[in-house]
C-alpha positions as CSV (number, residue, x, y, z in Angstrom):
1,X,-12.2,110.2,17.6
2,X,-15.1,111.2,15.5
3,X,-17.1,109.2,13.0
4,X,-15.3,109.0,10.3
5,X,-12.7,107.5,12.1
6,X,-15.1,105.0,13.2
7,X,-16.7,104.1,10.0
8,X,-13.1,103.8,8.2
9,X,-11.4,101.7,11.2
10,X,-15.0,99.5,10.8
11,X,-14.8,98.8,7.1
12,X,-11.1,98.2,7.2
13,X,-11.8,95.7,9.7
14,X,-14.5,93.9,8.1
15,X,-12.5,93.9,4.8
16,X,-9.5,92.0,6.5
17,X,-11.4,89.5,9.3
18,X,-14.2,88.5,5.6
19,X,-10.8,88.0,3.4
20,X,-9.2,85.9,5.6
21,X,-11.8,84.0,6.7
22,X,-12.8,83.4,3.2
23,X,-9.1,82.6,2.4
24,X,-9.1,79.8,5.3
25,X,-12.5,78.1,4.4
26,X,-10.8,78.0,0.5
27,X,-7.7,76.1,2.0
28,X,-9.3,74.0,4.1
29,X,-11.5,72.7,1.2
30,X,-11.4,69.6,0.2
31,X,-8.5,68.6,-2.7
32,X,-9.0,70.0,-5.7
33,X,-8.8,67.7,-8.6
34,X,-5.1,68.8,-10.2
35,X,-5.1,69.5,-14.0
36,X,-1.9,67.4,-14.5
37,X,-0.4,69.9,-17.4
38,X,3.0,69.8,-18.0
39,X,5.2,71.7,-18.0
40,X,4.0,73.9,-15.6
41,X,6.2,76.8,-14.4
42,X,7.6,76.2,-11.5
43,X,10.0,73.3,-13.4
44,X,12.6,73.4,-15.4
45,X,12.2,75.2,-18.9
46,X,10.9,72.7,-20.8
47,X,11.0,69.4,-18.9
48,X,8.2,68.1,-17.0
49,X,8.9,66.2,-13.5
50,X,7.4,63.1,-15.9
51,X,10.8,63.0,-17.5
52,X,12.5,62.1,-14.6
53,X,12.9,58.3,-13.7
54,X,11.1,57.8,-10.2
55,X,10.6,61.5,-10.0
56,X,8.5,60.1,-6.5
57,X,11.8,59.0,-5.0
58,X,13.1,62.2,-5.4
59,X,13.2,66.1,-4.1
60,X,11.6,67.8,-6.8
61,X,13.0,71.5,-7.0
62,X,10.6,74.4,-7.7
63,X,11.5,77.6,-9.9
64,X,9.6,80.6,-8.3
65,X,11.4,82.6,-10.7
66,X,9.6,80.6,-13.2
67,X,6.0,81.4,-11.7
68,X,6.8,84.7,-11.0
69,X,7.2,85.0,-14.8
70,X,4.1,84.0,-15.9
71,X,2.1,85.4,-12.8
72,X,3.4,88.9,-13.1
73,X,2.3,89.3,-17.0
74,X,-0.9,87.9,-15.8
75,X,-1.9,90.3,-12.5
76,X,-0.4,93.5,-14.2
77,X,-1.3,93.3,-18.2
78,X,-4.1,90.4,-17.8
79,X,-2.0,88.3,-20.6
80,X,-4.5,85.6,-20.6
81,X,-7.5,88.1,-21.3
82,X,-4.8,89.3,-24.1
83,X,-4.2,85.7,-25.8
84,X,-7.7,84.6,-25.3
85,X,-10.0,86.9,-26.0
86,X,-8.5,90.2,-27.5
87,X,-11.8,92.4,-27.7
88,X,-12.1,92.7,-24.1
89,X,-8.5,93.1,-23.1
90,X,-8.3,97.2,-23.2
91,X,-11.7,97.0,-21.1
92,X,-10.5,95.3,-18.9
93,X,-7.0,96.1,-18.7
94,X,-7.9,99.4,-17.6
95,X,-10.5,98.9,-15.6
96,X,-8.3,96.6,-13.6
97,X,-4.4,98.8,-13.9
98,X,-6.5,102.3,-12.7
99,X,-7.5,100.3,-9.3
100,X,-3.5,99.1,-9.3
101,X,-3.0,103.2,-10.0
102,X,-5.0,104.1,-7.0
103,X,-3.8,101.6,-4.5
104,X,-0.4,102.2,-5.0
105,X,-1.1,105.8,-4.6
106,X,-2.8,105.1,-0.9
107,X,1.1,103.8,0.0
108,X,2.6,107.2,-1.5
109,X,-0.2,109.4,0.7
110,X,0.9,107.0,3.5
111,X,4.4,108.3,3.0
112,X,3.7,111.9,2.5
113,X,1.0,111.8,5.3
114,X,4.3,110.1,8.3
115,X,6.7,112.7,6.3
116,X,4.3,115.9,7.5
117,X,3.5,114.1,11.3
118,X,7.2,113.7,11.2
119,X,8.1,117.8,11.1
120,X,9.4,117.0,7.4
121,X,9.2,119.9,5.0
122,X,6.7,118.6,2.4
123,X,6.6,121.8,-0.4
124,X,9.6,121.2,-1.7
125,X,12.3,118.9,-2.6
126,X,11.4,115.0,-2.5
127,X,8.0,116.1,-1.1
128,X,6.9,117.9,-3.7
129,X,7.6,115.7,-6.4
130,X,5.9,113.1,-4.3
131,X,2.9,115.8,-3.8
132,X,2.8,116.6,-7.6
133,X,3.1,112.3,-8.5
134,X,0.1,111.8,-6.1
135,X,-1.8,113.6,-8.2
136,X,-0.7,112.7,-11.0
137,X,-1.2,109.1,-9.9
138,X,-4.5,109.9,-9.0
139,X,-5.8,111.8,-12.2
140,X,-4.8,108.7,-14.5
141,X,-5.7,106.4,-12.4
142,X,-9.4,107.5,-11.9
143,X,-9.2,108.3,-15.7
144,X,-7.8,105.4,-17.0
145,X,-10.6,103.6,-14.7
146,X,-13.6,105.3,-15.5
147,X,-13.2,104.5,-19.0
148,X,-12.7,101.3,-18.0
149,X,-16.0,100.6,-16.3
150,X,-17.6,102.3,-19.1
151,X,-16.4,100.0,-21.7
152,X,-16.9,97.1,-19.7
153,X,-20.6,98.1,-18.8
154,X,-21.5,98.6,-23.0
155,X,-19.5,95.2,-23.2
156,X,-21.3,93.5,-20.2
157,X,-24.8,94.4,-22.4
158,X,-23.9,94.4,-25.9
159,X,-21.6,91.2,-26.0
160,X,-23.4,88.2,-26.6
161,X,-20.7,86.2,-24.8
162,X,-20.9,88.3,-21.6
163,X,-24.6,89.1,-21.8
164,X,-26.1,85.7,-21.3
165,X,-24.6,85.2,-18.5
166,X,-24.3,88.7,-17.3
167,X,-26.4,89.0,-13.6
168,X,-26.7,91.9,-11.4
169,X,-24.6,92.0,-9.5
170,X,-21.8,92.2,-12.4
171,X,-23.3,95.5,-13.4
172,X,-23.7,96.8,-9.6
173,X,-19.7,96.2,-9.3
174,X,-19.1,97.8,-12.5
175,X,-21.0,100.6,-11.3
176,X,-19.7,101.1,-8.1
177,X,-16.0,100.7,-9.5
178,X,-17.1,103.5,-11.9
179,X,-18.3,105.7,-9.1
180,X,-14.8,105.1,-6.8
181,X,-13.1,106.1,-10.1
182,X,-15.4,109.1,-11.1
183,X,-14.9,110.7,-7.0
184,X,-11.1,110.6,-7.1
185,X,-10.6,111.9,-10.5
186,X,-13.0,114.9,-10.1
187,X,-11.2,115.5,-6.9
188,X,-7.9,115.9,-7.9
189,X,-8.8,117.8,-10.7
190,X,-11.6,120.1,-9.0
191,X,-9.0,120.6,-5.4
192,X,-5.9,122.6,-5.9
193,X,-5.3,121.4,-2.2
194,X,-6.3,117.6,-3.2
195,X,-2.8,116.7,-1.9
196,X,-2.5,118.2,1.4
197,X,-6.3,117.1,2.1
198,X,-6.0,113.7,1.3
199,X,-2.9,113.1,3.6
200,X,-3.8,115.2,6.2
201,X,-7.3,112.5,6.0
202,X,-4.6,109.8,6.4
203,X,-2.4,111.6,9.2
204,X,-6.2,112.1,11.3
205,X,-6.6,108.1,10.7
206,X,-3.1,107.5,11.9
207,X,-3.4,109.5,14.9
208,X,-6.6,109.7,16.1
209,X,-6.1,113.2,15.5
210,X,-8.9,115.1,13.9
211,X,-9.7,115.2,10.4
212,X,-9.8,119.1,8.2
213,X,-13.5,119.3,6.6
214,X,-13.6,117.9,3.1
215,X,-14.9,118.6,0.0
216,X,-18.6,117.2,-0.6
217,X,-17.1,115.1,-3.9
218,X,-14.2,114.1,-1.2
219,X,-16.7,113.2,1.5
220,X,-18.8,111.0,-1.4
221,X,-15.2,109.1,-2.6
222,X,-14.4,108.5,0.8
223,X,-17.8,106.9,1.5
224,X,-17.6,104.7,-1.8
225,X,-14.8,103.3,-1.0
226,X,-15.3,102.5,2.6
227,X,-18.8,100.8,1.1
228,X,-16.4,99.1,-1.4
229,X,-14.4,97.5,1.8
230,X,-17.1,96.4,3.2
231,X,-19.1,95.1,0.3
232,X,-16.0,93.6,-1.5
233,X,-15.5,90.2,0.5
234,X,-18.8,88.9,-0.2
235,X,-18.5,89.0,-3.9
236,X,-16.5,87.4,-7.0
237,X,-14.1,90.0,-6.6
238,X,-12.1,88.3,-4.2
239,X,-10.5,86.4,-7.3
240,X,-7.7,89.0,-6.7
241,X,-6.4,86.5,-3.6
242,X,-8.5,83.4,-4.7
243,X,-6.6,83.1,-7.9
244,X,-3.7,82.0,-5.7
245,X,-5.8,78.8,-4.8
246,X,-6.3,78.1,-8.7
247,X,-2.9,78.3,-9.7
248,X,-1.0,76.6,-6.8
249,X,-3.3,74.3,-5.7
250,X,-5.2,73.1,-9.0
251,X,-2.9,74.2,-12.6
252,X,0.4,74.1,-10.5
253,X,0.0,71.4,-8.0
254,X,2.7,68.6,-8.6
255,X,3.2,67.0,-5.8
256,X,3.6,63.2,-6.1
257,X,1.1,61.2,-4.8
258,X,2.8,58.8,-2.6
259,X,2.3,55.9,0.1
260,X,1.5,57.6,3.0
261,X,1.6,60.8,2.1
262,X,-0.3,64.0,2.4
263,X,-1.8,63.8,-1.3
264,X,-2.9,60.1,-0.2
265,X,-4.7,61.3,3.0
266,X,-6.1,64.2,1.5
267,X,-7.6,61.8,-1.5
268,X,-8.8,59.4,1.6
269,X,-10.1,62.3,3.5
270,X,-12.2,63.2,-0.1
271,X,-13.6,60.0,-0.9
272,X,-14.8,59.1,2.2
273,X,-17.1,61.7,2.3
274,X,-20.6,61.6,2.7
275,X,-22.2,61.9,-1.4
276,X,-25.6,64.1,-1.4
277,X,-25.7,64.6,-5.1
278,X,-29.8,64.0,-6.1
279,X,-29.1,62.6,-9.8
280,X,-30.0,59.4,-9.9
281,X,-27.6,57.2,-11.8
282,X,-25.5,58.1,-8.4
283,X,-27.5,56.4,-6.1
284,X,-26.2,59.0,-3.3
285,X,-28.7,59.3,0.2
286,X,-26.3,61.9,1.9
287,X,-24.7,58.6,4.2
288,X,-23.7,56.8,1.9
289,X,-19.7,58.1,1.0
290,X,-17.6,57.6,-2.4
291,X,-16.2,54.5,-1.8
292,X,-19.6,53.5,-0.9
293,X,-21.2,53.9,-3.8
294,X,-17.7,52.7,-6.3
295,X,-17.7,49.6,-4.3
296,X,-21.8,49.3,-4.6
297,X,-21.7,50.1,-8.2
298,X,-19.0,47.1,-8.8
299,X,-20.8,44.8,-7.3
300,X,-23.9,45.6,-9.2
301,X,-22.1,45.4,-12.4
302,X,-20.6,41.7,-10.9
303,X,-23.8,40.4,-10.1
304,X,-25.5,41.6,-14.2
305,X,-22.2,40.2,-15.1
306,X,-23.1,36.6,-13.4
């Protein structure tokens, strides 16, 4: 096993063991306060759970179908980006559908890389269409992303709405986008063996087995995107899994709050904690919890009342 193989089974690991633990700590937060907007998706076409006479007595049905249809817009074509603000919906849009290029690529190499460990003839047939989509994949995927990560740079610096509140680290994950985008596409288009390097990298990873010299533009995507792995969980760029947190747990959540049940123990659990906010019309001294301080506050009211 040489380096490489290190440094890739390394980054891959921190990647997973930082997303899930950040993915745990999100749904073991506290209870989000719900945005109660009906209809949401999951219901019937246009009925909300409201409608229905002690909808808390009752087994409420979800339509996934329903969710599905509003998520999938959303991940693939960024429809909200689309409704709400138009301008920066190509920007984004591609910088966001080249990354979708390229990772769905990495599961086509996958398959082309256990076809050639397998003894399967990979220059013709299925394999070579597979070897000529790769790069095909590849080329507009890198493309469609480096433009992309131009656009949204210019927009990051020239848009007064983005600007102001532009840090950066916004620009450092623009830029190192870019750069995973720049490395792939000049490699395709500079290797006439792009293909057959590129899986036989994933066939050494499988195996164990050693890995062909690579280009130096190869060798510089490769450490990009292992950097990416690694860097990745630490960042705001984790909205790709927290997003499931905002919808089902905060626009989506409908459970009924009943006697007894888990919404009631989770609201318990919420405002019986400890309250360490420093403005001063709280009153909070880090010991003191919520109902602390609601039941304080009334009887302060009670006694100016008197």
């Amino acid at each position: 096993m040489s380096a490489l193989h290190g440094l890739v089974y390394l980054s891959v690991l921190i990647f997973l063991v930082a997303c899930v633990a950040r993915a745990v700590r999100i749904a073991r937060a506290p209870m989000h306060l719900r945005w109660e907007l009906q209809p949401v998706p999951h219901e019937k076409p246009g009925k909300s759970m409201y409608e229905t006479v002690d909808y808390w007595e009752k087994t409420l049905e979800k339509n996934h179908f329903g969710e599905l249809a509003v998520m999938i817009p959303e991940i693939l074509l960024l429809r909200g980006v689309w409704e709400h603000n138009r301008s920066l919906w190509f920007p984004s849009f591609a910088l966001h559908f080249g990354l979708y290029l390229l990772i769905g690529n990495m599961g086509l190499v996958l398959v082309i890389a256990i076809m050639a460990l397998s003894g399967v003839e990979v220059g013709t047939g299925f394999g070579l269409l597979l070897t000529n989509a790769i790069k095909a994949v590849a080329i507009v995927g890198g493309g469609l992303g480096t433009i992309g990560s131009i656009l949204m740079l210019i927009k990051r610096a020239t848009d007064d709405g983005l600007s102001k509140f532009a840090t950066p680290s916004h620009f450092f994950n623009l830029v190192h986008l870019g750069a995973i985008y720049v490395t792939v596409l000049l490699w395709a288009l500079l290797d006439p063996s792009f293909v057959v390097n590129l899986s036989a990298l994933y066939a050494g990873l499988l195996t164990l087995n050693a890995i062909p010299a690579l280009s130096t533009i190869a060798m510089v995507h490769v450490a990009v995107v292992l950097l990416f792995f690694v860097y990745l969980p630490f960042t705001h760029m984790t909205h790709f899994f927290t997003k499931y947190f905002t919808y089902h747990s905060v626009r989506w959540e409908t459970t009924p709050n009943v006697k007894g049940g888990k919404v009631e123990k989770n609201i318990i659990k919420n405002v019986t904690q400890p309250v360490t906010w420093a403005a001063p019309h709280i009153g909070a001294d880090g010991k003191k919890t919520w109902v602390d301080l609601v039941s304080g506050t009334g009887e302060v009211k009670k006694e100016k009342e008197a």
